[in-house]
Structure formats: structure tokens, C-alpha cells
N, C-alpha and C positions, 0 to 999 in steps of 0.2 A: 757582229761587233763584239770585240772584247773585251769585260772591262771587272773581271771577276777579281784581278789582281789590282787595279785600282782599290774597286769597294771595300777589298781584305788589307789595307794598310796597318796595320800593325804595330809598324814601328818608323814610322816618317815622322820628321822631325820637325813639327810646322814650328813650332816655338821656343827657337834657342834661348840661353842665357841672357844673349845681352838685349833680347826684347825684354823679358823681364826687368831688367836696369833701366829699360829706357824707359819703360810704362812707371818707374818710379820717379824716376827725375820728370816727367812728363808732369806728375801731381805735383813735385813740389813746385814746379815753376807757375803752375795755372795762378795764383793769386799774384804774380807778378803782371799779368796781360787781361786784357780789357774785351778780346773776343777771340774765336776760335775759329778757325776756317780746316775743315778737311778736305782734303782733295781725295777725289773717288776718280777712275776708270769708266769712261761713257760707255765702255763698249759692255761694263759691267757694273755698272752703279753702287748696286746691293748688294753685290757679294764683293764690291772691292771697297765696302765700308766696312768699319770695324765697330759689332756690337760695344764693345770696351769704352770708346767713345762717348757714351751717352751716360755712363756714372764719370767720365774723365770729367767733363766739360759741367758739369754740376749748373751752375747758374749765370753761366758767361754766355753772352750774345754767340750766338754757333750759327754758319750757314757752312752748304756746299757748294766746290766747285768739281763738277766735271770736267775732266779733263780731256786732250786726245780724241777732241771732237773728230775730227780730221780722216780719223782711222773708223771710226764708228757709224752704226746706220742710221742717217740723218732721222728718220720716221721714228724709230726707238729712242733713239738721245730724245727727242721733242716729249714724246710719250711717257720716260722714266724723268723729266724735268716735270710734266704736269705734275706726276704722281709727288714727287717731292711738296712741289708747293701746294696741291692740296691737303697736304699736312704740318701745311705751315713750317717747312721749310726751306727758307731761301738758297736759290740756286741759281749760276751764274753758269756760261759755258767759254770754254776756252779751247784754243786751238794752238799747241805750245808751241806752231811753228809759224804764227803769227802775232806779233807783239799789239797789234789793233785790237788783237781780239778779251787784251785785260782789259780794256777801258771800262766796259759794264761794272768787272768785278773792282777796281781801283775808286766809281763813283759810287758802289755799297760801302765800299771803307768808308770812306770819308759821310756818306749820308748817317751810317751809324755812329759815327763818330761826333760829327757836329754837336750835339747835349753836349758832349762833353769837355769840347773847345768849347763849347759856349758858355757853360757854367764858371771853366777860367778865367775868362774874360772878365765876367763876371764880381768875378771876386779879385780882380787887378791884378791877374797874373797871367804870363806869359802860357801860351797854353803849351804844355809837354804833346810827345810825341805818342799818336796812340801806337800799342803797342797789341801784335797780333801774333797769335801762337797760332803754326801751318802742321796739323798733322796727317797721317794718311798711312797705308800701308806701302809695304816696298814698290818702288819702281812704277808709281804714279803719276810721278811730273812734279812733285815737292819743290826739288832744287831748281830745275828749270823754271817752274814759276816765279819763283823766288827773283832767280837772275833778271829774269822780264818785268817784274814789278820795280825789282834795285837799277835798272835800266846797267846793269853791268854784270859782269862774270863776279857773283859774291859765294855762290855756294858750289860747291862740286858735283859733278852731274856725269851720270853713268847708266850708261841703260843694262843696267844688274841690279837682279833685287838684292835688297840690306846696302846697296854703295854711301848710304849716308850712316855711321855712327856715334856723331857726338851730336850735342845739340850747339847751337851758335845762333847769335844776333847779327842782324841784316839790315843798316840801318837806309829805310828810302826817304823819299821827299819831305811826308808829313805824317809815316807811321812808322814803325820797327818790329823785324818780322824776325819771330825764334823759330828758324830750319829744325825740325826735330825728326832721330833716327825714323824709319818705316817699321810702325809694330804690326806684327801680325794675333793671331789670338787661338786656344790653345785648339781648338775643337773645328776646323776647316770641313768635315763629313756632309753637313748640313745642306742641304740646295745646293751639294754638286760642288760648293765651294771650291775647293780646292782643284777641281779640273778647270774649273772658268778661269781662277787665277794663273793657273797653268797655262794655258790659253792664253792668257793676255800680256805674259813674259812676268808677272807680281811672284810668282814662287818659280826657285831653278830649275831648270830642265829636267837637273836629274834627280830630283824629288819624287816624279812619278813616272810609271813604267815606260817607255818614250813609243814605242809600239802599240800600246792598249791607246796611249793617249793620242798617238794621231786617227787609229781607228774610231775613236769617239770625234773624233774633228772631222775624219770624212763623211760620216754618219750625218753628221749635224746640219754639214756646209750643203751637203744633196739634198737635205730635208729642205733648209730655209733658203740656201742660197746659192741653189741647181746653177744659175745663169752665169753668175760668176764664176766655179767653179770649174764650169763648159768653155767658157770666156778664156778662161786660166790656160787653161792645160790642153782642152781640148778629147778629151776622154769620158767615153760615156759610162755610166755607174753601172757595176752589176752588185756588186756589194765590196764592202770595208777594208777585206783583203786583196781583193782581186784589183780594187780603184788605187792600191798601193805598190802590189806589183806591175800592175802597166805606169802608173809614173814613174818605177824605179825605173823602168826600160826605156821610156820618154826621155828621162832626164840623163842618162848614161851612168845612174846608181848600180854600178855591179861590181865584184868582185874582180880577182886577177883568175880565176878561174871562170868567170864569164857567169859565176849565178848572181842573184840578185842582192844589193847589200841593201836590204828594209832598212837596215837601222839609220842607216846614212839618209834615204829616204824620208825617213819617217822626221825624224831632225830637220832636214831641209824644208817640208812641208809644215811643221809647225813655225820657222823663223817668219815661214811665208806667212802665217796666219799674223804672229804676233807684232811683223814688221806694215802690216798693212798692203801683201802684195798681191792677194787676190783681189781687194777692194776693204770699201765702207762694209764691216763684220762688227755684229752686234753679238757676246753669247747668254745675256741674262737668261735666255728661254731654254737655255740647253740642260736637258734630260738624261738621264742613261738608266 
């Protein structure tokens, strides 16, 4: 496996400019909204949440939603939701290609909310609309949420990381929800970070080496998930490079001079990971 040129980054760019702008307007908006909801990657919970997050949200009601249930492996989503809520953090799961699957998280809204319509009430006034700030990193399902919560097309939606940058209000039934850009944070090295989010389509393609990083995909997917893989393609493992050149030849990845084009390969087989085409792929456990 090769991944000497991953570990050696140098000069990748996880943290443009206009993250930095957005993690500013991010604070000034917090004392406008009443609670905080992040959306995280099931397939990657923990490394697709943003330490930054936990000085953001200072003393506002905060839960998670995992997202892209769908694509993820049922036993691990279950397993990284225990862990969540034995830290007392509420967490909801969704599956953005089924609109059923917000009701859980739509009946947290409104159970946190109720003190607060009720205290309107209360005091003979109409109650306002609670009011929810949805943050996350790039290409986690923000905007898609968003539109299935607004029960319409309100926010823009792109399966590219960064497709969101400005911030906007979304106004639904009996909350209102501020779409905010996907920050990422400056230091990705950590637990692999940066290859998981590679992996799950949250940082671009060509941010890391695209050869090293499907090597680390092959690596992974033989280790945890031989059957699928088998299922897949059909091809038996001998190691990282060799399970790359037999799919190049598998899939008709060659050149006009008939040698192999890895990189086309390599590409094709990560879409497959990040598209959900081998199956339910979970990679918080992945190592290199």
C-alpha cells in the first residue's frame, strides 16, 4: 500500500479563505438561533464532524444528525449513534433519499422547542418561529436536508464539496433554518482525517494523490469488506496494486496503446466508493 505521499502533504489546502469568512459570520449569527444541529457523514461520524463546532455553538441546544444512512454500514451507524448518545449527545438518523426518514429528527425540533412556545404563550404572545442554525462540513447533505425539512427545493444542492457559500434562511412549518456554507478545519492529519473524508466525496478529488488514495481503499475494503468487494468486481486480492491493475483490465481502463490507465481506474473506483456502489461502506476504522 502506498500512502507515503498522502502522509507527506505539505502543502494541501484544507482551509480556504472563504472557510475562514464563513466560520466568522457563523459566530456572528449564533445569538440570532435558538439551537444548533450538525450534520455529520454516517459512513464517518467523527472525522466528518468539526472539532470547531464545540467553541461555535457555546451554549445553544446542539444535537447530531447523521446523515446517508443508506450508503453506510447498518452495525456501525447503530454503534457510532450509541457512542454519541452515551455522551449525551442527541442523534437522529436520516436517509436523504427518503423524506420519512426526518420525522424523528422534525419531532426533536419541535420537543426542544415546546418551553419555548410554551413560555409565549404564556406571556400572550404569539409564539415566533424557532429558529435553527444547520452546520456541517462540505458535502454532507446540509442543503438536501434542509429541502426535505422545507418540504420544497429552498436550498441548492450539489454533490461537490464547498457547493454551498453564503449563508440563507429557510423558512418551514414552525421553525426556520439558516443553510450555512460547509467549514472544514485547518489541521485534517489527525485519525486519518483527511483520507476518510476523501473517501466519502467531503474534500475534492484532487486534493490527495488519487493512486495512493485508492490503494488505501483497496487495502481497507479487503480488510473489512472482502465480500462486497468479491461481490463487486469479482477479483481475487493479492495486494493494492496488483487488485488495481486486474480492474483496470476488468473494466476496459487502458490506454490507446493498450497499457493500463491506473489513474482512470483509480478515479472510477473511488466514485464507486463514494457513490455507494459496492454497497453499505462504513470507513471511521480505517488505518494506514
Amino acid at each position: 500500500m502506498t500512502d507515503k505521499n498522502i502522509n507527506n502533504q505539505a502543502n494541501v489546502n484544507w482551509f480556504p479563505g472563504h472557510m475562514a469568512k464563513a466560520i466568522r459570520e457563523i459566530k456572528e449569527k449564533l445569538n440570532l438561533v435558538d439551537m444548533v444541529i450538525e450534520i455529520c457523514d454516517a459512513r464517518a461520524p467523527f472525522s466528518s464532524s468539526n472539532p470547531l463546532v464545540k467553541e461555535l455553538v457555546n451554549n445553544k441546544f446542539y444535537f447530531k444528525v447523521l446523515s446517508k444512512i443508506d450508503l453506510a454500514d447498518d452495525a456501525k451507524t447503530q454503534e457510532y449513534k450509541s457512542k454519541l448518545e452515551d455522551n449525551n449527545i442527541p442523534c437522529c438518523l436520516v436517509n436523504l433519499n427518503n423524506k420519512d426518514s426526518i420525522k424523528p429528527l422534525v419531532n426533536k425540533i419541535k420537543e426542544v422547542a415546546k418551553p419555548m412556545v410554551e413560555k409565549d404563550l404564556k406571556r400572550g404572545l404569539k409564539p415566533r418561529n424557532v429558529r435553527v442554525m444547520v452546520i456541517g462540513i462540505p458535502n454532507v447533505g446540509k442543503s438536501t436536508l434542509i429541502n426535505l425539512l422545507a418540504k420544497r427545493k429552498s436550498a441548492g444542492v450539489g454533490n461537490i464539496p464547498g457547493f454551498t457559500r453564503a449563508q440563507k434562511w429557510v423558512h418551514c412549518d414552525s421553525f426556520d433554518l439558516l443553510d450555512t456554507p460547509g467549514i472544514l478545519w485547518p489541521n485534517l492529519k489527525e485519525n486519518n482525517a483527511g483520507i476518510k473524508l476523501s473517501l466519502i466525496g467531503c474534500i475534492k478529488s484532487d486534493v490527495l494523490p488519487v493512486l495512493d488514495l485508492a490503494h488505501i481503499a483497496i487495502n481497507f475494503l479487503n480488510k473489512h469488506y472482502k465480500d462486497l468487494l468479491f461481490a463487486k468486481y469479482g477479483i481475487q486480492y493479492k495486494d493494492d496494486e496488483s487488485y488495481l491493475i486486474d480492474l483496470s483490465i476488468k473494466m476496459g481502463h487502458l490506454l490507446k496503446n493498450g497499457e493500463i490507465d491506473n489513474i482512470r481506474c483509480a478515479t472510477f473506483l473511488l466514485n464507486e466508493i463514494k457513490n455507494g456502489k459496492i454497497g453499505k461502506v462504513s470507513v471511521e476504522n480505517l488505518e494506514v
